[in-house]
Residue, then its C-alpha position, 0 to 999 in steps of 0.5 A: x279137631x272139629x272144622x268149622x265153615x265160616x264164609x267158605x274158608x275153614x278154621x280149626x277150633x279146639x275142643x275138649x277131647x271127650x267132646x261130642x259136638x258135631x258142625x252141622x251147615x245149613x242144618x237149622x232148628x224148627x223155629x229157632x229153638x233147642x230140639x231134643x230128641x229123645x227114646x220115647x221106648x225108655x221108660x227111664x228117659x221117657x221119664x227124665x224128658x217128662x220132668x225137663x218138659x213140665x219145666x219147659x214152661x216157656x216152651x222153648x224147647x222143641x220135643x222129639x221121640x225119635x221112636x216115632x218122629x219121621x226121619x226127616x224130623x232128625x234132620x241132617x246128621x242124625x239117624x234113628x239109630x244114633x237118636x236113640x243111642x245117645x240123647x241128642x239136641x240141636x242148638x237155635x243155631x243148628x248145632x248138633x249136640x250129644x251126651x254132656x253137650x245136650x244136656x247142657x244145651x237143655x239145661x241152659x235153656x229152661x228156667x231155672x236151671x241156666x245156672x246148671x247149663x253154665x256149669x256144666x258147659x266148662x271144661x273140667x266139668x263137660x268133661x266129667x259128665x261125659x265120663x259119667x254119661x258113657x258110664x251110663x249107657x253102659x248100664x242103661x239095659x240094666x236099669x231100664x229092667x229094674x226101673x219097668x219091673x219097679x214100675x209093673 
């Protein structure tokens, strides 16, 4: 159950259990944009985050390695630590978002895949792809070591 502050009186709002959404107040994005933060260290995210940003076409998605950003560009929420355990994104509205949840945010921010954002934004399917994200960062040692031997 997440609370959520609306003119200092609070109210529950239901989520999908494997949501991983975090109310953040007072926390807002740098100049009303999605900002993704990423483990620039990763080559395989390094990768993924520099095929999103070629897309990024309308640049409306702020870009942060949280390697080597300063701490106080995490904001509010966010450590270090946990920037680079979980892909993370901050909504235009200061929403902190991790796992299915930020990537839908990113999704549903570039061009060409707002079809994507909306559907992975549904129940079942957010779902799913949480599932399937947990998954993957339990192999993602694994396949970091494969994909920097691949690429030597």
């Amino acid at each position: 159950m997440i609370r959520q502050v609306s003119n200092n009186r609070k109210s529950s709002i239901k989520t999908a259990p494997t949501s991983t959404y975090k109310e953040i107040r007072g926390q807002k994005p740098m100049d009303g944009k999605t900002t993704v933060y990423y483990d620039g260290a990763c080559p395989l995210c390094l990768s993924e985050i520099d095929y999103y940003k070629r897309r990024d076409s309308t640049s409306s998605i702020n870009w942060i390695d949280a390697t080597r950003c300063e701490q106080s560009l995490l904001g509010i929420g966010l450590s270090r630590d946990d920037a680079l355990k979980r892909f993370h994104a901050r909504s235009p509205e200061g929403r902190l978002l991790s796992g299915a949840e930020a990537f839908s945010e990113v999704w549903s921010t570039l061009p060409g895949f707002s079809w994507l954002g909306r559907i992975a934004r549904t129940r079942v399917i957010g779902g799913c792809l949480e599932i399937l994200y947990r998954g993957f960062l339990i192999i993602r040692p694994g396949i970091q070591k494969i994909y920097r031997a691949m690429n030597q």
